[in-house]
C-alpha positions as CSV (number, residue, x, y, z in Angstrom):
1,X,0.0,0.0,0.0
2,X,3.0,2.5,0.6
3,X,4.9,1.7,-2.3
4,X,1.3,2.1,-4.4
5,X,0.4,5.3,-2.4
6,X,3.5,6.5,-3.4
7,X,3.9,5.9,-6.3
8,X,0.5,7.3,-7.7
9,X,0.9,10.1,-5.6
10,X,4.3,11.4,-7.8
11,X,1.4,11.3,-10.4
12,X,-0.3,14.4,-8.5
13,X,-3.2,12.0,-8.7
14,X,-5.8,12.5,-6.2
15,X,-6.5,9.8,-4.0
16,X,-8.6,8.2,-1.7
17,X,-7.3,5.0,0.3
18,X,-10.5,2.8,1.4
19,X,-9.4,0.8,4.3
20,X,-10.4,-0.3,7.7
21,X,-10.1,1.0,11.2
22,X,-7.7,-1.9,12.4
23,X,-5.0,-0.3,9.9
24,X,-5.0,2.6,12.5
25,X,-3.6,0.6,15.0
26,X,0.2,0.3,15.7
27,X,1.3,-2.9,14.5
28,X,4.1,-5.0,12.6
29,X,1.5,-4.6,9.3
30,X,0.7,-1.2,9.9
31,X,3.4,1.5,11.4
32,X,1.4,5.1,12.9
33,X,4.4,6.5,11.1
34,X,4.6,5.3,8.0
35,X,0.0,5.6,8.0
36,X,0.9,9.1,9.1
37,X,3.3,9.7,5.7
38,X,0.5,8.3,3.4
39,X,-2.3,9.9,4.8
40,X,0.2,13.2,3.9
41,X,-0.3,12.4,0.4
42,X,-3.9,10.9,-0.2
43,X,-7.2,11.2,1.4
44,X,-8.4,7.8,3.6
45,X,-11.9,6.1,4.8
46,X,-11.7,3.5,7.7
47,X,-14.7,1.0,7.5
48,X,-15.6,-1.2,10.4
49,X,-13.0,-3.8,10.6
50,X,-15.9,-6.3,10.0
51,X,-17.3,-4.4,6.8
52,X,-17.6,-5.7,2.9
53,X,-15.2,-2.8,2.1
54,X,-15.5,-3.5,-1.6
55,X,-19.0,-2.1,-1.8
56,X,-17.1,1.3,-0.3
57,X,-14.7,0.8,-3.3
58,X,-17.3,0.8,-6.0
59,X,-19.7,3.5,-4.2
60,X,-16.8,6.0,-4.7
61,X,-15.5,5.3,-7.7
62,X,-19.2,5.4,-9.3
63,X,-19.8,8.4,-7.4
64,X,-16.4,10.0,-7.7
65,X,-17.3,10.2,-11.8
66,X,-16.6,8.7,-15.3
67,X,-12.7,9.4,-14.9
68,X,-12.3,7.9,-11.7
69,X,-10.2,4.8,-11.5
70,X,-9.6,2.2,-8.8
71,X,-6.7,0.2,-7.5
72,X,-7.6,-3.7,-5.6
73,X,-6.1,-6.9,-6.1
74,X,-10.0,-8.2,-6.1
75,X,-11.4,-9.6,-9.0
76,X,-14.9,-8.6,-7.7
77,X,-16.1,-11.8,-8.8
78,X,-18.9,-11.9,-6.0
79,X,-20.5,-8.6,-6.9
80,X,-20.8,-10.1,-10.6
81,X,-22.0,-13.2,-9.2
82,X,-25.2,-11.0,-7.2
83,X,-25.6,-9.3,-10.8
84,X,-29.0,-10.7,-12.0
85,X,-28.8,-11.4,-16.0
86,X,-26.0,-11.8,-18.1
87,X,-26.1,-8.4,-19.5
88,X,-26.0,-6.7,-16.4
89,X,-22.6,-9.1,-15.6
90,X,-20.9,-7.9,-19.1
91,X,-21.5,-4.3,-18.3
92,X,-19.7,-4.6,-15.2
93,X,-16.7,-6.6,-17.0
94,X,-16.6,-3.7,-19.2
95,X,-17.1,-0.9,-16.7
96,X,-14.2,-2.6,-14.2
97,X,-11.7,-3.3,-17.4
98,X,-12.4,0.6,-18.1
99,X,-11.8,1.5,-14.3
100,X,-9.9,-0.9,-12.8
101,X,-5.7,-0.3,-12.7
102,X,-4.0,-3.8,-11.6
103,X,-0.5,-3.4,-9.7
104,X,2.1,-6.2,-9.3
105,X,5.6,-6.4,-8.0
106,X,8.8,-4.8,-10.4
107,X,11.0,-7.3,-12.3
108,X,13.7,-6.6,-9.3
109,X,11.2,-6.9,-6.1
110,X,11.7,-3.4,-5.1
111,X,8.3,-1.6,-6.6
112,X,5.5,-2.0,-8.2
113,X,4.3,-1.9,-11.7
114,X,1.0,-0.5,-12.9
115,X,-0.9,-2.1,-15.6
116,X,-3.3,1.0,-16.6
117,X,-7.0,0.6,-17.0
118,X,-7.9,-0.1,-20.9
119,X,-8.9,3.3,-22.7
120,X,-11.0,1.0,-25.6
121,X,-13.1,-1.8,-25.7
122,X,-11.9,-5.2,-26.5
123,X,-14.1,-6.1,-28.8
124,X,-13.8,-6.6,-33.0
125,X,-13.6,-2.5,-33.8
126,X,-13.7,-1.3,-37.7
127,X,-13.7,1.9,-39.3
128,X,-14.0,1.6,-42.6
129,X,-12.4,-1.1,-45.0
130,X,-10.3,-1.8,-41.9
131,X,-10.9,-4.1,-38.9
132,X,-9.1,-4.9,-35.8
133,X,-9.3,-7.8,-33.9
134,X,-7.9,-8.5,-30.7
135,X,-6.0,-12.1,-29.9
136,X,-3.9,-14.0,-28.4
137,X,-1.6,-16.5,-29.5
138,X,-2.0,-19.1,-26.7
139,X,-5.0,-20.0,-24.4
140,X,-4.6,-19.3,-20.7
141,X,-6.7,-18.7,-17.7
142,X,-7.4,-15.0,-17.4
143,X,-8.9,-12.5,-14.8
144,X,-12.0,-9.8,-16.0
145,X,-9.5,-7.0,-16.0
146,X,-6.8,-9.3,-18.7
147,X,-8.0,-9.0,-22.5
148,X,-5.7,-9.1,-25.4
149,X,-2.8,-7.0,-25.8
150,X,-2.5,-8.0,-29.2
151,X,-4.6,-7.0,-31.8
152,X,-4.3,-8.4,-35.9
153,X,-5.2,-5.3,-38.3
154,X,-7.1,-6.6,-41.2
155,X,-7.4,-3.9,-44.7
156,X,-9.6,-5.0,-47.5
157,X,-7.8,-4.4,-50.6
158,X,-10.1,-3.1,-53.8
């Protein structure tokens, strides 16, 4: 959370850290001076420590507006699950792949890396005599917020 905070911070970025109230005590997982540094640099909600903080998450990233983004490690596959036709569900997939930014650890272990929420839709797009069509070149397992990163360009030639 400190490297992420961080991190997104240097981006001038506004932010809001959605937690609960156990991070305010002083532990091993949670130094008071290292919460005092972050809250320096973003904005934070404590939940109860018992609370489904995920339906915080998306209340204020729907609310915050169009351009807000969010940062979890949850797939949110629960709150698609409650979603009542299959619709409904592919909406969301498309709303969290728009919103959603996914963070893992740095090639060397020392930071993270952002993978930035998808500015386009992953679907067959064409303009024209021109189509592009997004791929991949082997099957594997993926999570809501993977799609394609590679995309064949088709051109009809006259």
């Amino acid at each position: 959370l400190f490297n992420a905070v961080n991190c997104l911070a240097k981006e001038n970025a506004r932010l809001l850290v959605l937690g609960r109230k156990h991070m305010l005590m002083n532990s091993s997982n949670w130094k008071r001076e290292i919460m005092k540094e972050m809250q320096n640099k973003a904005d934070f909600f404590f939940a109860e420590n018992i609370s489904e903080d995920d339906t915080f998450l998306l209340y204020a990233t729907l609310r915050s507006g169009k351009h807000c983004k969010f940062v979890t490690r949850d797939f949110l596959r629960d709150h698609k699950a409650c979603l009542p036709d299959s619709l409904t569900r592919h909406l969301f997939r498309k709303w969290q792949r728009g919103h959603q930014i996914v963070f893992f650890p740095s090639a060397e272990g020392r930071g993270i890396n952002f993978l930035p929420a998808f500015r386009y839709d992953c679907v067959v797009q064409t303009t024209g005599d021109t189509w592009h069509i997004p791929y991949k070149d082997v099957f594997e397992e993926k999570y809501s917020y993977q799609v394609p990163r590679k995309w064949l360009c088709i051109q009809q030639k006259l």
